[in-house]
Every structure is written in structure tokens, then in C-alpha cells.
N, C-alpha and C positions, 0 to 999 in steps of 0.2 A: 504493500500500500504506500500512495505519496507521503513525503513526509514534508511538502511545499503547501505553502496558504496557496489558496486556488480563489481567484475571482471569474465569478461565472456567469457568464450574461443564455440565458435560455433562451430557443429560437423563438418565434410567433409564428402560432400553429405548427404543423407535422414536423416533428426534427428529423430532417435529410443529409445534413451533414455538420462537421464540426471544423472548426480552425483551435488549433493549439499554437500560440503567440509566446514569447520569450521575452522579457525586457532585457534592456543594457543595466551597464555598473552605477548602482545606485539608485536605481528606480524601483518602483513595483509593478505587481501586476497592471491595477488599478489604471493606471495611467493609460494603455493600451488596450483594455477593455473599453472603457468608455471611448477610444478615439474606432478600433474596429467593429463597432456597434452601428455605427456611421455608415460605414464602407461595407458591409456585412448583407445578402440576400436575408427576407423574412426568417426561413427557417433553419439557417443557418447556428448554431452554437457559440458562441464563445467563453475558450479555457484561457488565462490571462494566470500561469504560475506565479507568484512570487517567491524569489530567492531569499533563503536567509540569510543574518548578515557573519559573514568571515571576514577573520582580519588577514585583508586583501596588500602583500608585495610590495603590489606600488603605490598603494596610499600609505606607508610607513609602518604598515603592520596594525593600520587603526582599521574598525571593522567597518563593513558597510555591503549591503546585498551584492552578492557576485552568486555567480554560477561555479566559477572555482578561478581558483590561484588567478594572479600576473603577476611578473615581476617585473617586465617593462612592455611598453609598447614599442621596442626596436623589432623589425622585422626578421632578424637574425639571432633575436636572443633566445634560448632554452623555454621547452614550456613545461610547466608540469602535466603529462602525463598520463599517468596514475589519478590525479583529481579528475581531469576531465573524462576519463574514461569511467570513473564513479559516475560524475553525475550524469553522461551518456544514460548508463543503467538505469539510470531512476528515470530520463525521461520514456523509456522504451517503456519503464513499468506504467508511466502514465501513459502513454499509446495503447497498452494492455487494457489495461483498466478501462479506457474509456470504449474502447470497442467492445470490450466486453457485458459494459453496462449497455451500451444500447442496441445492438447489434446490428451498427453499420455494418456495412462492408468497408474496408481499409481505404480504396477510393474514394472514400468519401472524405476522408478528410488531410486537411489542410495544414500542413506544417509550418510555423516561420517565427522571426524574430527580427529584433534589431540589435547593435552592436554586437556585446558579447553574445547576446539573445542570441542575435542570429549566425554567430558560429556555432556555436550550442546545436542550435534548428537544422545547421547545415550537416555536421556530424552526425549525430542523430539523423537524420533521416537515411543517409545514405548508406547504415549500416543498421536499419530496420527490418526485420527478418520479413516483413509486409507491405504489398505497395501501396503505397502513399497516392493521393492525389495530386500534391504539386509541393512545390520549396518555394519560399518566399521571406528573402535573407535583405535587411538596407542594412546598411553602412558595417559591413561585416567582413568577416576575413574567413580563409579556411582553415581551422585551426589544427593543428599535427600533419602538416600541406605533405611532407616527406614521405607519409605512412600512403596514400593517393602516387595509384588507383589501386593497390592490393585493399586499401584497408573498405573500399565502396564494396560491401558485400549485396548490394539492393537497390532500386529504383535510382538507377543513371538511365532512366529512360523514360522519365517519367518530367512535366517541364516544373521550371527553374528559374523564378524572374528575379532577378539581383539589382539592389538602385545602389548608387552611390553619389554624396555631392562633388562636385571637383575641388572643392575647396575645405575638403572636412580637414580639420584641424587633430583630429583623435583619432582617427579610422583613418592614416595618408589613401588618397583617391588609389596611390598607386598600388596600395594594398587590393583595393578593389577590383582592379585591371589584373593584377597576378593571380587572384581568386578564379577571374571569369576565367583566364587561361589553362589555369590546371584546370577547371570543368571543365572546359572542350576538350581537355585530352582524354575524359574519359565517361562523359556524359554526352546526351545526343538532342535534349530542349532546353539548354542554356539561355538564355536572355540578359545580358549586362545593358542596364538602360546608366544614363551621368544626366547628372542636372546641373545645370551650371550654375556655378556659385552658391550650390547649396554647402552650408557648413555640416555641421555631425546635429543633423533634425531633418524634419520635413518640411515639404511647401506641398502649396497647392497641387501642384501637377503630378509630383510625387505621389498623393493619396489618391488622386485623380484615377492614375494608373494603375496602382496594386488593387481600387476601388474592379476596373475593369478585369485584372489578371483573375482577382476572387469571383466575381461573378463567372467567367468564362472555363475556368475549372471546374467549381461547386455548383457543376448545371444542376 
């Protein structure tokens, strides 16, 4: 069973599928609940986990909601490992759980996140023993990029819409661009959209978009 605070928005009327959303460092569920509520078809679900807080690396070893470890945001530095593959596990336990309780089918639902969220969302999915509906990762990076494509046990074939701003100051853009590039070496519905001068958030066009990718998935 999870051991995350879950905010949950229930669909209106017949539930036909679900999205499970990830926050970044420092936020909650909460926050991405109410904002995919928005962007969400009628009978759509929304699971909005929140992280507990750990004393996270790079904020000085002071705690604050993380998914697991960082020690920095340099793109060559060491990652832990061993945490992220912990909490891999627990999200697949909540993929279990949730299809268990309603008894979708696996295409039915919706994977994604933002920042660290959506390394999280990207891992996890890609090594989910069931296929998924779709990935849907902003301002994110692939995290253990090295272990790719041995470690994609599952749905590279299944699509994948990635935003990034050109100007995120937390997530470098070029993070973004090396992410979509290991996908194509071993996924086959990749989508890398940039926004210009978007910083590490959203804008309109942005939500715009992932507004259209969720509906055109979650038929």
C-alpha cells in the first residue's frame, strides 16, 4: 500500500480513465491537482501524490518534499541510485493499486509529472510491467540516462509528449534536448515541444497543449 498523501480529484460521471501526476522539489500534490482539473476530460480521475519531506543534498541536508536524493543539479554528477529505484517501486505499487481498484485497463491511464515529478513519471513508466496510455514529463530530465535502453523494460511504444522552456533556469533547456535524444534512440512516439522563454513553470500555450495531448490519449 502507498505510503504518499494522495490528493484526489474524482471524475464527473462514469470513470474511464485516470492520470497519475508527480510534483517537483518542494511542492505538493495539491498544487497540480487543482491546475489538471482544468485540462482534464469529464470523466477522467485525478491522483496528485505528494512527497514526503527528506533532507534533500542540495538544499544543505535541510528537509523539504523530494521524490529522493540530489546532490546537485550538474548534469555529470553521480545520482543516487538505490533511492530512486525505491521510490520507482512504490510508484508501480500505486499503478497496482489503482488499476486494481477500478478495473481499468492499463491504457487507460495517464502517466506524468513535472520536474523531478517528471523524471520520476518518466522512469516509472518505462519500466512498468503494463502498458500505459501515454508519458507526459515538463521540464524534466531522464534520470539514470546511462542504464537507457537496457533498463526500458515496457511501453517505448506507447507516445510521449515532453515540454521544456528555453530559458528554465533549474531544468538547463539542454537537459531537455539530451532527454528527447536518448528517447529517440529507443522509443518510437517521442514528442519534444520548447517554449520560448518559458523559465522552470508554465504558460498558457504550454497547458494549452498537454490540455490537447490528455484529451487525444484519454479518448
Amino acid at each position: 500500500m502507498s505510503t504518499y498523501d494522495m490528493v484526489t480529484i474524482p471524475p464527473i460521471g462514469k470513470h474511464t480513465s485516470t492520470i497519475i501526476f508527480f510534483h517537483g522539489l518542494g511542492e505538493s500534490g495539491s498544487i497540480w491537482a487543482d491546475l489538471l482539473t482544468k485540462l482534464r476530460k469529464p470523466n477522467t480521475k485525478i491522483i496528485c501524490p505528494s512527497a514526503t519531506k527528506i533532507p534533500l543534498t542540495l538544499n544543505k541536508g535541510f528537509a523539504i518534499p523530494a521524490w529522493f536524493d540530489v546532490s546537485t543539479l550538474n548534469k555529470d554528477a553521480p545520482e543516487n541510485e538505490s533511492d530512486i529505484l525505491r521510490t520507482v517501486d512504490n510508484i508501480h505499487t500505486i499503478l497496482d493499486e489503482e488499476l486494481a481498484k477500478t478495473r481499468l485497463p492499463p491504457k487507460k491511464l495517464l502517466l506524468g509529472g513535472f520536474s523531478q515529478g517528471g523524471a520520476l513519471a518518466l522512469y516509472a513508466a518505462l519500466t512498468y510491467h503494463r502498458p500505459l496510455a501515454g508519458i507526459l514529463i515538463m521540464s524534466c530530465w531522464i534520470p539514470l540516462h546511462k542504464t537507457f535502453p537496457d533498463a526500458a523494460t515496457n511501453n517505448t511504444n506507447i507516445p510521449i509528449f515532453q515540454c521544456h522552456g528555453t530559458e528554465d533556469p533549474v531544468i538547463p533547456y539542454v537537459w531537455g534536448t539530451r532527454t528527447s535524444e536518448i528517447l529517440k534512440e529507443f522509443t518510437t512516439k517521442s514528442q519534444f515541444t520548447s517554449y520560448e522563454g518559458l523559465l522552470h513553470h508554465t504558460n498558457e500555450k504550454e497547458l494549452a497543449d498537454v490540455k490537447a495531448f490528455i484529451h487525444k490519449i484519454l479518448t
